[in-house]
N, C-alpha and C positions, 0 to 999 in steps of 0.2 A: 640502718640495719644493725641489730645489736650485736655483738662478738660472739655469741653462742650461735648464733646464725648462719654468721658467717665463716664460721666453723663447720657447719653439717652442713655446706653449701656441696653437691656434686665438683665443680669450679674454684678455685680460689684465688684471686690477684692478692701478690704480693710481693716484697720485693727480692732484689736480685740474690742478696743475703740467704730468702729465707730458702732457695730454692736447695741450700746444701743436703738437706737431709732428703728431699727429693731425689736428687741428683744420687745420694749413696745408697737409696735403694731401689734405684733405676740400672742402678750399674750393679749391683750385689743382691739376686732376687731373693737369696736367703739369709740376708739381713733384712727385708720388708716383712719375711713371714715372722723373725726375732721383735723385731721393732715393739708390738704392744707389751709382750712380759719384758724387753729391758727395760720401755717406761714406768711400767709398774712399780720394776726392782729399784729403779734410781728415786722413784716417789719412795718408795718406802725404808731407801737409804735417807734422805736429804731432805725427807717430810712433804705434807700438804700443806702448803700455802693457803695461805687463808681465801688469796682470791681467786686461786685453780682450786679451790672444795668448793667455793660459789658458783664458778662458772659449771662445773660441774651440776650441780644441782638445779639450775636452767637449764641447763642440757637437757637432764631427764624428764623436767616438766614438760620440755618444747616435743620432744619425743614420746613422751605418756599420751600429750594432747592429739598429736600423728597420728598415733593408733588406735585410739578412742574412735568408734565407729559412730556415724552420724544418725540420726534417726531417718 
């Protein structure tokens, strides 16, 4: 399964590490509702990386394809 995948997965395994940011907006419900515009603001302090503007871009294709209705 590729990383954009498993990324928009409902579920996620991974490790104990990565649960911190989970865990601060488990415990701080309005730092969960903050969480997308801080990511924004720190992308746009600290830049896109070349390979989070890729994976980004599979993202949208994987989800363009999603909603594409089938015949």
């Amino acid at each position: 399964m590729s990383l954009p995948e498993k990324l928009l997965k409902d579920e996620w395994d991974h490790g104990e590490g990565d649960h911190r940011i989970e865990h601060l907006c488990a415990m701080n419900p309005d730092m969960n509702d903050r969480l997308a515009k801080l990511a924004l603001r720190f992308i746009s302090e600290k830049g896109l990386s070349q390979e989070f503007a890729d994976l980004l871009d599979e993202i949208e294709v994987i989800v363009a394809d999603d909603d594409t209705p089938s015949p």
